[in-house]
MARRORO-140492 format. One line per 2 residues: number of its first residue (from 1); their letters; for each residue x, y, z of C-alpha. Coordinates in nm, 4 decimals, decimal comma. Example, Ala and Ser with C-alpha at 12.3 -4.5 7.8 and 13.67 -1.06 7.14 Angstrom:
REM MARRORO-140492
1) as) 1,2300/-0,4500/0,7800; 1,3670/-0,1060/0,7140;
//
This chain:
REM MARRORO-140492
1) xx) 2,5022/0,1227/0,1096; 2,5442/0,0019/0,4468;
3) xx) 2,5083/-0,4130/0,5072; 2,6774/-0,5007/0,8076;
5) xx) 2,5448/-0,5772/1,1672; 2,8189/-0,3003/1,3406;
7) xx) 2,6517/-0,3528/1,6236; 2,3713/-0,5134/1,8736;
9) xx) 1,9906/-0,4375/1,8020; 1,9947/-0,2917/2,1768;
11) xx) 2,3146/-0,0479/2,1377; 2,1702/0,0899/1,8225;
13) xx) 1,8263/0,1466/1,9750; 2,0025/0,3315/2,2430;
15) xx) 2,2037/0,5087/2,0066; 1,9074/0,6097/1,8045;
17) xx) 1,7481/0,8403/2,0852; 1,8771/1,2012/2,0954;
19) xx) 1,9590/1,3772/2,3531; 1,7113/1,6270/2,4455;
21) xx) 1,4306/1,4109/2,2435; 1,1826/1,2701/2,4770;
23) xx) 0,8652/1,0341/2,4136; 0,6155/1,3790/2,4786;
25) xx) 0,7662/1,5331/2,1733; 0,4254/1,5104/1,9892;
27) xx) 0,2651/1,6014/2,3011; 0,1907/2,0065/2,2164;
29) xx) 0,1075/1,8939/1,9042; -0,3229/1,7772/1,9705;
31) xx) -0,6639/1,8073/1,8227; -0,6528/1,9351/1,5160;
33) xx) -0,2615/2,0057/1,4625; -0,1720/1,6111/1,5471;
35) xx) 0,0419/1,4369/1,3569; -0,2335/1,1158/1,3353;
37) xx) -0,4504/1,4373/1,2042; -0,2191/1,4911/0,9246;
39) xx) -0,1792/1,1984/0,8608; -0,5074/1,0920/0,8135;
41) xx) -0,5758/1,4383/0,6202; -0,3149/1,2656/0,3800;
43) xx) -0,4395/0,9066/0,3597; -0,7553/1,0886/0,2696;
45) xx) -0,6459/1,3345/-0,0416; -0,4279/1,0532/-0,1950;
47) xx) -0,7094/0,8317/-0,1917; -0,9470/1,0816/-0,3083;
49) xx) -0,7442/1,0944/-0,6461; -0,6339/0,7165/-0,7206;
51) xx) -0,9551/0,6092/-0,6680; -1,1235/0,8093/-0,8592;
53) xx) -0,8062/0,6991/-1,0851; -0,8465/0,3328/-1,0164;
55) xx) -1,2327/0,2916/-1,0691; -1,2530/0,4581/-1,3789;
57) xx) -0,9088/0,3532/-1,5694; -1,0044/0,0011/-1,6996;
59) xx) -1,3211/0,0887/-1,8742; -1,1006/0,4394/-1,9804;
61) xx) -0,8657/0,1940/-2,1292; -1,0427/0,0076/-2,2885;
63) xx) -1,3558/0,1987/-2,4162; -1,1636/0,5148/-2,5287;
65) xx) -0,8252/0,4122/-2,5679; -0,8788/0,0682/-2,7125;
67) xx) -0,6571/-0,0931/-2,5273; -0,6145/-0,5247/-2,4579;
69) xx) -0,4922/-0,7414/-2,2510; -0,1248/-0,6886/-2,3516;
71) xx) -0,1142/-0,2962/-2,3755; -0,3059/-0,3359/-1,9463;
73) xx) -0,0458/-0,5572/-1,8969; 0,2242/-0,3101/-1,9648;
75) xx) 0,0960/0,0332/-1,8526; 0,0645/-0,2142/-1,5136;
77) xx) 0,4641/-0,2186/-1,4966; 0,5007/0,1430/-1,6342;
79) xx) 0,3079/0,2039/-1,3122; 0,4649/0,0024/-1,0755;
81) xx) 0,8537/0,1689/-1,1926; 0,8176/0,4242/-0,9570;
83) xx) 0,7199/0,2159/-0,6985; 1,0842/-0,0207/-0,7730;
85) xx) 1,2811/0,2952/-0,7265; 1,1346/0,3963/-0,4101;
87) xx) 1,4880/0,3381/-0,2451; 1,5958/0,6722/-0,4152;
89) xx) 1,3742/0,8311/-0,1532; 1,6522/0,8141/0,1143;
91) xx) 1,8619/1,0374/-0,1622; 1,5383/1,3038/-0,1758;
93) xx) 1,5005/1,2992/0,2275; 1,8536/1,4368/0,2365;
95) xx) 1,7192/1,7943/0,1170; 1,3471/1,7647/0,2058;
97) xx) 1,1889/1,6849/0,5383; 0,9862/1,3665/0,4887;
99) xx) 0,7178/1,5547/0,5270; 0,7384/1,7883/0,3078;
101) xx) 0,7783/1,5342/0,0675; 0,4729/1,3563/0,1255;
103) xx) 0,3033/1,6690/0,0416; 0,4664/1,7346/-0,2788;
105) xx) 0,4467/1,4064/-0,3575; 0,0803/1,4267/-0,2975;
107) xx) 0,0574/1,7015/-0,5260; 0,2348/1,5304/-0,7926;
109) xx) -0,0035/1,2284/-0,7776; -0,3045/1,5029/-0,8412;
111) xx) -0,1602/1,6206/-1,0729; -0,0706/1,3637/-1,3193;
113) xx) -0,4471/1,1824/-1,2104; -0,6206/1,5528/-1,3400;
115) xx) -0,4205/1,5315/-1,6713; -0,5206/1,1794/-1,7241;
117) xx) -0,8227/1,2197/-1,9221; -0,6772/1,4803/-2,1506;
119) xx) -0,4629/1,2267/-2,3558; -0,6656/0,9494/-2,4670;
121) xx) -0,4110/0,6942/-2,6373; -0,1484/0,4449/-2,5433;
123) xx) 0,1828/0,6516/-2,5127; -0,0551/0,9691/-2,3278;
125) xx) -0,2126/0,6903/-2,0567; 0,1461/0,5524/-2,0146;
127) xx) 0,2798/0,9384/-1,9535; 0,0297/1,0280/-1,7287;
129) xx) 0,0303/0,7402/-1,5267; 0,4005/0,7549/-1,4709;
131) xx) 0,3701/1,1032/-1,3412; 0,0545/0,9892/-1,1161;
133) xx) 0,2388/0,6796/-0,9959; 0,5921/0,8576/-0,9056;
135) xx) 0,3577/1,0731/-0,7073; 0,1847/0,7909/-0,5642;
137) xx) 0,4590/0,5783/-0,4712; 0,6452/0,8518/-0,3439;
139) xx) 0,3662/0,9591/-0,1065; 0,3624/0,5970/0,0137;
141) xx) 0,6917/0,5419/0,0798; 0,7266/0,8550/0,3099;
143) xx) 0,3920/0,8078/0,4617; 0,5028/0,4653/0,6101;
145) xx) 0,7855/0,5760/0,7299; 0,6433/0,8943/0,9547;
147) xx) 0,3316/0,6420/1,0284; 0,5578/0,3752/1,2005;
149) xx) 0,8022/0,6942/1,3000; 0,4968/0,8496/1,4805;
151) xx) 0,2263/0,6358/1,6294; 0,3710/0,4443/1,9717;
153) xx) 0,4251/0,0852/1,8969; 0,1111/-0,0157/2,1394;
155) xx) -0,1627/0,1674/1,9644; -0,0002/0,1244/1,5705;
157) xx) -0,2224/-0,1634/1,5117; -0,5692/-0,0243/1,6276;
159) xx) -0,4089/0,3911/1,4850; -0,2950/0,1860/1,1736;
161) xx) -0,6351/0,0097/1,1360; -0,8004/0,3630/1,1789;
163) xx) -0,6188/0,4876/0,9232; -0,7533/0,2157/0,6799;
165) xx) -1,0977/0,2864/0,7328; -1,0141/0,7225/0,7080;
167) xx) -0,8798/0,6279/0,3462; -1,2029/0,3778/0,2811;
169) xx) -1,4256/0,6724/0,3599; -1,2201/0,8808/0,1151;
171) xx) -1,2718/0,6125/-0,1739; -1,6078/0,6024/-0,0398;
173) xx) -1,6734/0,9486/-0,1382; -1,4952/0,9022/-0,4865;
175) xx) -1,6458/0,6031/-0,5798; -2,0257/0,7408/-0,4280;
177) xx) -2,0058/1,0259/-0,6499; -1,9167/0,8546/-0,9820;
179) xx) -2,1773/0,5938/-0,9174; -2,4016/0,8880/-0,8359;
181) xx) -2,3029/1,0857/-1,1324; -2,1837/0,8949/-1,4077;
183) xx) -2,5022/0,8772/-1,5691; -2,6792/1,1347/-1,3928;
185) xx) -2,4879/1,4523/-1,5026; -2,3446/1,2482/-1,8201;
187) xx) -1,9900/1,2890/-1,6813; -1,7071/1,2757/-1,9206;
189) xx) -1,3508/1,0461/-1,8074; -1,1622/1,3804/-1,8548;
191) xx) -1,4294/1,5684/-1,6085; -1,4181/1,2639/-1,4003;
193) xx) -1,0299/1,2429/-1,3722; -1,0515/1,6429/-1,3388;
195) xx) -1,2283/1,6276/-1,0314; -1,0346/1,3593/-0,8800;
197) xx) -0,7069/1,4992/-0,8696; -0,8102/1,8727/-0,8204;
199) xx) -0,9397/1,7975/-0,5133; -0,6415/1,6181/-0,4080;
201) xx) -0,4538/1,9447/-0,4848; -0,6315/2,1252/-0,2671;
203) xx) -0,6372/1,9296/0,0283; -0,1904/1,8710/-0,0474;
205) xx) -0,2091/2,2656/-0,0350; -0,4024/2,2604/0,2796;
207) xx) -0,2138/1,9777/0,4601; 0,1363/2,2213/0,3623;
209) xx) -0,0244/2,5504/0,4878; -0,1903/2,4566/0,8428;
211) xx) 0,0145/2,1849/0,9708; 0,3587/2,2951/1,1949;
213) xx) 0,6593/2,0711/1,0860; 0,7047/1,7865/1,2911;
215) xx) 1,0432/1,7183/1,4757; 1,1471/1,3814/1,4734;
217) xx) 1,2103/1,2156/1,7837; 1,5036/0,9673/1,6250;
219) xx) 1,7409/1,1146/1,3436; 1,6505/0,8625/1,0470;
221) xx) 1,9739/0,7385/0,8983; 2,0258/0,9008/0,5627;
223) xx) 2,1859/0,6093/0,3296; 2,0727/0,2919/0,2373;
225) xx) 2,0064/0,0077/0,4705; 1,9753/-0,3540/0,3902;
227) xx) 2,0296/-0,5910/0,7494; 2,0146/-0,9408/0,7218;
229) xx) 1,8251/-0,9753/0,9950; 1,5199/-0,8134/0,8843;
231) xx) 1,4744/-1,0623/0,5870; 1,2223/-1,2241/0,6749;
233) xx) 1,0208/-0,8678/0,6575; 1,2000/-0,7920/0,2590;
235) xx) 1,0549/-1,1714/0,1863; 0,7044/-1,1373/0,3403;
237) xx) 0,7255/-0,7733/0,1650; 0,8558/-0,9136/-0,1849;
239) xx) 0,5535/-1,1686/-0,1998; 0,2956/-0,9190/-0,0820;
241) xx) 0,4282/-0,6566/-0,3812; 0,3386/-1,0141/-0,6005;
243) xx) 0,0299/-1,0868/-0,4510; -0,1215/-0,7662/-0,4997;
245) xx) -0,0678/-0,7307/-0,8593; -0,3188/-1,0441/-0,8878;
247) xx) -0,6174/-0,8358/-0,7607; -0,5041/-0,4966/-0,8587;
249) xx) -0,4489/-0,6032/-1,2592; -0,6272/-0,9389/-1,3605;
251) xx) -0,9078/-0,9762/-1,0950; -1,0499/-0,6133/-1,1896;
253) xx) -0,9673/-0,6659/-1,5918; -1,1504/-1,0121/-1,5289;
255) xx) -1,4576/-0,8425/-1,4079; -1,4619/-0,5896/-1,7189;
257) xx) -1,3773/-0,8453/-1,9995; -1,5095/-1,1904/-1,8771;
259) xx) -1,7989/-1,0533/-1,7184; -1,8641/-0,7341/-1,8491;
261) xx) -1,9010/-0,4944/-1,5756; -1,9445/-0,1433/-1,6567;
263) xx) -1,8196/0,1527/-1,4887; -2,0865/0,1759/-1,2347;
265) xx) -2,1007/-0,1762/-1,1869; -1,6923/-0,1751/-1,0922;
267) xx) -1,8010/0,1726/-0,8490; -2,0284/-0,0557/-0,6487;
269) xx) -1,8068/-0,3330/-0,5843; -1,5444/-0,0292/-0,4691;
271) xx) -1,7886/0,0935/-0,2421; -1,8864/-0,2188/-0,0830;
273) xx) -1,5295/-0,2559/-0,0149; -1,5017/0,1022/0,1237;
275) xx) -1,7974/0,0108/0,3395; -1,5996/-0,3154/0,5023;
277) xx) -1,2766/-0,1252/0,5738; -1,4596/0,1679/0,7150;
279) xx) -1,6777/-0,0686/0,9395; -1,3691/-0,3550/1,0001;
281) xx) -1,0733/-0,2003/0,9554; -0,9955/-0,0576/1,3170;
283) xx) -1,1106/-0,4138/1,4325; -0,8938/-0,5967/1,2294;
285) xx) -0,6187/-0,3751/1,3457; -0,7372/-0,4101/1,7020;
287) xx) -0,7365/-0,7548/1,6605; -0,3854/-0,7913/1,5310;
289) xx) -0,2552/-0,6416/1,8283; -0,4087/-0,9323/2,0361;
291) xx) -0,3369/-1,2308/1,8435; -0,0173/-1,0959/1,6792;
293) xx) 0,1423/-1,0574/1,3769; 0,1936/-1,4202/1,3030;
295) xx) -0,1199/-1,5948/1,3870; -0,3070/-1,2879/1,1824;
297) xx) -0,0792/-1,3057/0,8866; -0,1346/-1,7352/0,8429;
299) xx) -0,5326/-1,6292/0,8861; -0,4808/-1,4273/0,5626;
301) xx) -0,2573/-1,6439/0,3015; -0,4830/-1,9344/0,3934;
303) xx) -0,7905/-1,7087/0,2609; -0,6557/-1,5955/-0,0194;
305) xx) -0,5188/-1,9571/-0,1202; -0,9241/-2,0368/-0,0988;
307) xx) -0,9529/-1,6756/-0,3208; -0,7302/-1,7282/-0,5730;
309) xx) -0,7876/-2,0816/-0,6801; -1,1827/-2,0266/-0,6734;
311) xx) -1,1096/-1,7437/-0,8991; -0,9460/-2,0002/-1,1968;
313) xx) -1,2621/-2,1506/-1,2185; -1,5244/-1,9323/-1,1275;
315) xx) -1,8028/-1,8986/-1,3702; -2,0639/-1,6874/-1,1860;
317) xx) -2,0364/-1,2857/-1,2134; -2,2224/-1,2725/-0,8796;
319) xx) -1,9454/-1,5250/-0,7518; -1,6801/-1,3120/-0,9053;
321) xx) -1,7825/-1,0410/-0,7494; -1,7956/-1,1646/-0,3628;
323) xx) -1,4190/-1,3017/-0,4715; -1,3714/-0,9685/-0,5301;
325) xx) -1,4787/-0,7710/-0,2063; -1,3165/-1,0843/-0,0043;
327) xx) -1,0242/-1,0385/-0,1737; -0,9887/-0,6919/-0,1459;
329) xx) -1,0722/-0,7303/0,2352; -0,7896/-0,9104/0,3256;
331) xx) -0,5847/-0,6224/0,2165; -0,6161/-0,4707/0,5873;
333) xx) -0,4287/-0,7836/0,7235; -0,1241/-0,5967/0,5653;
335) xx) -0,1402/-0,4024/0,8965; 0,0501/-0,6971/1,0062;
337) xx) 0,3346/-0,6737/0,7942; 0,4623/-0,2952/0,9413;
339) xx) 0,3411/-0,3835/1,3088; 0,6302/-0,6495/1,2662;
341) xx) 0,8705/-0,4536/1,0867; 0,8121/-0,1509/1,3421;
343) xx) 0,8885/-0,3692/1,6568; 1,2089/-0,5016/1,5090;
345) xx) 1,3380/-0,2188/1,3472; 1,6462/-0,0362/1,5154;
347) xx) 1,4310/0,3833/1,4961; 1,7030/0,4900/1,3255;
349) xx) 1,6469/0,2671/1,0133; 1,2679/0,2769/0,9334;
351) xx) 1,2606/0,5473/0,6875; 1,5911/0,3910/0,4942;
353) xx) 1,4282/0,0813/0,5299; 1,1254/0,1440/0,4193;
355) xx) 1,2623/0,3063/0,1200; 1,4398/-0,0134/0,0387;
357) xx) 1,1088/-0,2147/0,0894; 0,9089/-0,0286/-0,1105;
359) xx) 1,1098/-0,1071/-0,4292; 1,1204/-0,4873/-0,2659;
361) xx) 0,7450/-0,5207/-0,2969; 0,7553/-0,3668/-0,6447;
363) xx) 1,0453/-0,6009/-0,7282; 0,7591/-0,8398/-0,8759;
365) xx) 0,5109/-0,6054/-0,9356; 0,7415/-0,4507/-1,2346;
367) xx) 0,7464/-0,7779/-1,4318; 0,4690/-1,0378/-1,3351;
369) xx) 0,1891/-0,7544/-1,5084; 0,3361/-0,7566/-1,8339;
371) xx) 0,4530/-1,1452/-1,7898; 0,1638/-1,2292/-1,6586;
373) xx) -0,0701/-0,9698/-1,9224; 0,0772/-1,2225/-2,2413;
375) xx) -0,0017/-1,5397/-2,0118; -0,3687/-1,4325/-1,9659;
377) xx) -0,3899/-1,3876/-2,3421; -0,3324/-1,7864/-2,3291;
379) xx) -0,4988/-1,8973/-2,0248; -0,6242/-1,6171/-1,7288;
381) xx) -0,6776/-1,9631/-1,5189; -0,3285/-2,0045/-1,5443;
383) xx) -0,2667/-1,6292/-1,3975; -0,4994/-1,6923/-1,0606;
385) xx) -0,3143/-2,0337/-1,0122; -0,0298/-1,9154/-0,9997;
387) xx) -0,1526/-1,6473/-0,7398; -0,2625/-1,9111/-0,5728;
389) xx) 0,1018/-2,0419/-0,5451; 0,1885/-1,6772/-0,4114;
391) xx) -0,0324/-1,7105/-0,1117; 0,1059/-2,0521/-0,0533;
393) xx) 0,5364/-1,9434/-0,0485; 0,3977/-1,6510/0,1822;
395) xx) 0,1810/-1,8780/0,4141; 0,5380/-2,0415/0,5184;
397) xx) 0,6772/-1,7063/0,5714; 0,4861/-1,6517/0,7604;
399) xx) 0,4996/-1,8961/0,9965; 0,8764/-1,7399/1,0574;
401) xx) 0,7565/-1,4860/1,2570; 0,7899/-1,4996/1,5896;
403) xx) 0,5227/-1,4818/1,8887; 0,6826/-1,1856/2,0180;
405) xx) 0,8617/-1,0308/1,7590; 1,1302/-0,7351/1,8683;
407) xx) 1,4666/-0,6508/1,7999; 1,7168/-0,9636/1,8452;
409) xx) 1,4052/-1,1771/1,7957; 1,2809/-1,1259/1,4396;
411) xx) 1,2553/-1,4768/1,3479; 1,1977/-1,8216/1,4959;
413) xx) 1,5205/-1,9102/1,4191; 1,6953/-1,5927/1,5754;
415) xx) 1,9185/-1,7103/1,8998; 1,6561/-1,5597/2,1619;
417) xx) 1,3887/-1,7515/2,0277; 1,5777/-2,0671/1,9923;
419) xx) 1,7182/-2,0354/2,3874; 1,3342/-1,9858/2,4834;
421) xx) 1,2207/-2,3004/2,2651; 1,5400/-2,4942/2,4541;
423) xx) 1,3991/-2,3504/2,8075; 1,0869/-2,5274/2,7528;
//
């Protein structure tokens, strides 16, 4: 596990670039064959599958498994282990492309989302959702790392934004036809869930037949990196891994339980937020590349402060509900978060390091569902609260970031930007 700063930001950036390995290295690579193709291709398959996954899961849970508040709570972290050992990645990479292992990761995540409906009790959901979220987590973590690997650093915000709205029309289409369906062809979860990942599978199979493999234009460093100047980025990932967990787990069980929204109740407020990332997303990306990270980042804690607490009290399912799609819109501000990381990252560490974030963000996410599943049992005001105090510990952090983040100038406190502040 590598830890120390061996050497300046700039002589490892120069170091990173191979000889013989230009900028045009994507260049015979267009239309159809492009790596932002593929990529979206991907967004679009895994999508496909958890959402299907995601929409239908609570009510599955609870209407044919039987399960409560504690049991959610749990199969929450049992999802979210994969996710914590997303640094073992790096280990995978060194016999598989990244790639490659997107692809089989993709497959993975199909699969275990197809079998879901096929074991209806407590230890089958908590099987099958392992196996879906290795796949998941897996696909994430290399999918970062060839997004911020392949899309120039002046078009990742707008491409990255793009990308959002590609993977909102994918849950668009999952969420459409179970809302569509459900009632209308009397579908069954285990038909539902069938669907879902099956078609996942076949897009994975597609994505590893027609695409060429992609050469990398810097050699990724194959061992674990942790840099102490990048902590602001493990911090501001840490609390987002926290953060989500509040929306993901207790603001959809809160809709089901407290309010009692059915299955194709929960489908419509999933596809009006499919709508808003289709129709904002590539804005919202746009616009983080003109205001910058840090300015776009304090725009979103302060909303979901507003979100969270308003959520403790609320008493209105039509007021839940708007929570809801707000919340869930804010997601795209994320953008920000790897539009930082990718413009003070040496190349040579992003996939490394974004293995080691990924089980940073999940840090949390492994203990505050189960932690938080038994607190909701005594007060569920208690649980948005405390989200509440989430938003605020990442609201400073996010004043850290600097106006023009880059390497040797990752925070406000790094020695460029304090000789600049003395200058003035």
């Amino acid at each position: 596990m590598r830890r120390n700063e061996d050497s300046s930001p700039t002589s490892r950036a120069d170091r990173a670039e191979r000889p013989g390995v230009d900028s045009s290295i994507y260049a015979s690579f267009t239309g159809l064959r492009s790596p932002f193709v593929l990529l979206a291709l991907m967004s679009a398959a895994m999508w496909l599958s958890y959402s299907s996954w995601w929409v239908l899961i609570k009510n599955f849970a609870v209407e044919d498994v039987g399960m409560t508040g504690r049991e959610i709570g749990f199969l929450e972290s049992i999802r979210e282990i994969p996710g914590f050992l997303a640094f073992l990645a790096i280990y995978v990479v060194l016999y598989i492309r990244e790639q490659s292992f997107a692809i089989v990761s993709l497959l993975l995540l199909g699969l275990g989302v197809a079998a879901t409906g096929y074991f209806p009790s407590v230890l089958g959901m908590f099987i099958t959702t392992f196996v879906m979220s290795v796949g998941f987590h897996y696909y994430e973590t290399m999918n970062q790392s060839l997004t911020l690997q392949w899309l120039p650093k002046d078009q990742a915000p707008h491409l990255m934004g793009r990308l959002v709205a590609i993977g909102a029309g994918a849950q668009l289409a999952a969420y459409a036809i179970i809302l569509a369906s459900w009632k209308l062809f009397d579908l069954s979860f285990q038909t539902a869930f069938l669907i879902g990942g099956a078609i996942t599978l076949a897009i994975a199979l597609l994505a590893w037949q027609q695409f060429p493999r992609f050469p990398q234009k810097t050699v990724q460093q194959k061992q674990i990196v942790l840099r102490k100047r990048y902590w602001l980025f493990y911090a501001l990932t840490f609390m987002s891994g926290a953060r989500r967990q509040i929306f993901t787990v207790f603001a959809s069980f809160m809709m089901v339980e407290k309010f009692g929204y059915d299955v194709e109740s929960i489908a419509g407020l999933f596809l009006i937020n499919c709508l808003i990332n289709m129709a904002f997303a590539g804005r919202i990306g746009k616009l983080i590349g003109i205001v910058g990270e840090k300015r776009a980042l304090t725009f979103e804690y302060i909303g979901l402060i507003g979100v969270f607490v308003t959520y403790a009290y609320v008493t209105s399912a039509n007021l839940a509900a708007a929570l809801y799609v707000i919340d869930h819109a804010f997601f795209a501000f994320a953008i920000a978060i790897k539009t930082y990381f990718q413009k003070i990252a040496d190349p040579a560490e992003i996939a490394p390091s974004t293995s080691v974030s990924f089980t940073i963000n999940h840090i949390a996410a492994v203990g505050i569902p189960a932690a938080f599943g038994l607190l909701w049992l005594v007060s569920p005001k208690a649980v948005f609260l405390a989200g509440a105090a989430m938003a605020a510990v990442s609201l400073i952090l996010s004043r850290f970031v600097p106006d023009d983040p880059q390497q040797g100038n990752e925070t406000i406190f790094s020695p460029k930007t304090a000789k600049l502040a003395a200058a003035e």
